[in-house]
C-alpha positions in Angstrom: 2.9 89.9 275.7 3.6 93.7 276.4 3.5 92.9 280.4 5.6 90.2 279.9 8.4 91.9 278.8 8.1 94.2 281.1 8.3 92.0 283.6 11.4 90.3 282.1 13.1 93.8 282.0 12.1 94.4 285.9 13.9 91.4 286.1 16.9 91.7 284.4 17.4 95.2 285.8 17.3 93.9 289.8 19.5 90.7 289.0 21.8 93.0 287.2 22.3 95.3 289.9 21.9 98.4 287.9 21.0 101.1 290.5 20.6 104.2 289.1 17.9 102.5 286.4 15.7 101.2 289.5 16.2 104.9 291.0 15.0 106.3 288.2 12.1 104.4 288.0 11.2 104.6 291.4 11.4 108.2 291.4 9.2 108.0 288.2 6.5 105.8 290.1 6.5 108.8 292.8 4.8 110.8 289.9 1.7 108.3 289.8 -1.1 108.7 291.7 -1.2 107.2 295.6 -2.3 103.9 296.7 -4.4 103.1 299.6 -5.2 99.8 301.1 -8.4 100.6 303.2 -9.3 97.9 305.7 -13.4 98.5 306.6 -13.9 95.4 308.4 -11.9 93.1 310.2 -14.6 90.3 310.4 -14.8 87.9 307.3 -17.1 85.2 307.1 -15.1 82.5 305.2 -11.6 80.3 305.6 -9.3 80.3 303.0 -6.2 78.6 303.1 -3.7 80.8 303.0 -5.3 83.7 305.1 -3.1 84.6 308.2 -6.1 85.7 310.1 -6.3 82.4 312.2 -2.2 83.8 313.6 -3.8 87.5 314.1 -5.7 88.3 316.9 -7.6 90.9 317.6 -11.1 92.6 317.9 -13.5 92.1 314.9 -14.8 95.5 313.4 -16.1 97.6 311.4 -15.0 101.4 310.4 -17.9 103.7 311.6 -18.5 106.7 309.1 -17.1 108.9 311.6 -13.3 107.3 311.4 -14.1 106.7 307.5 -15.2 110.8 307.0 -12.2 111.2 309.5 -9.7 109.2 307.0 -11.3 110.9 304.0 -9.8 114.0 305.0 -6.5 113.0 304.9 -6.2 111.4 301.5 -4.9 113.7 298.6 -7.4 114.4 295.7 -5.2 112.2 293.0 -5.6 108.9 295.4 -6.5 105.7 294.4 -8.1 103.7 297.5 -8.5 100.1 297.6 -10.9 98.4 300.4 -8.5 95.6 301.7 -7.2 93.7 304.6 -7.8 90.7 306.8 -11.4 91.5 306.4 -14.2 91.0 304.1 -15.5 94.5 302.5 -18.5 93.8 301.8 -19.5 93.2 305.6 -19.5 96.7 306.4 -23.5 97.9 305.4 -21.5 100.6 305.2 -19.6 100.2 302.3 -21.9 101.9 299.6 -21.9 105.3 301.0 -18.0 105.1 301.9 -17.6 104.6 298.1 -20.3 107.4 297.0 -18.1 109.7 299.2 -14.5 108.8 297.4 -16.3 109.2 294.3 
């Protein structure tokens, strides 16, 4: 119920226009830590529906360690990383170690 009203206030704040109450709280999600959508593979082995990948082209991969150690480097010590994209994850065998390394 708690994320619902919060939601409903999101709401009510954009439809009413009030700009300095979404400026604050964009300036307050600045204090949070980072998000990172990481994308490990590019190959996925199933078809869903709604997946734009069939419109995409391009080469199907996987993130070597060397690009992922590379990456690593550049991500501030606060981040949050999520392993997304038009890809599945889990393809890359890789995937275990990238995550022993964040942690």
């Amino acid at each position: 119920m708690k994320n619902i009203a919060k939601i409903d206030q999101i709401i009510h704040d954009i439809r009413n226009n009030d700009s300095q109450v979404l400026r604050n709280k964009a300036i307050k999600n600045l204090h949070n830590a980072p998000l990172f959508d990481i994308e490990v593979s590019s190959i996925c082995n199933i078809s869903c529906i709604y997946c734009p990948r069939s419109k995409i082209k391009r080469k199907a991969k996987l993130m070597e360690p060397s690009v992922f150690a590379n990456l690593v480097k550049l991500l501030p010590n606060n981040a949050i990383v999520m392993f997304a994209g038009l890809g599945e994850p889990l393809l890359n065998f890789h995937l275990e170690k990238y995550i022993k390394i964040l942690k």
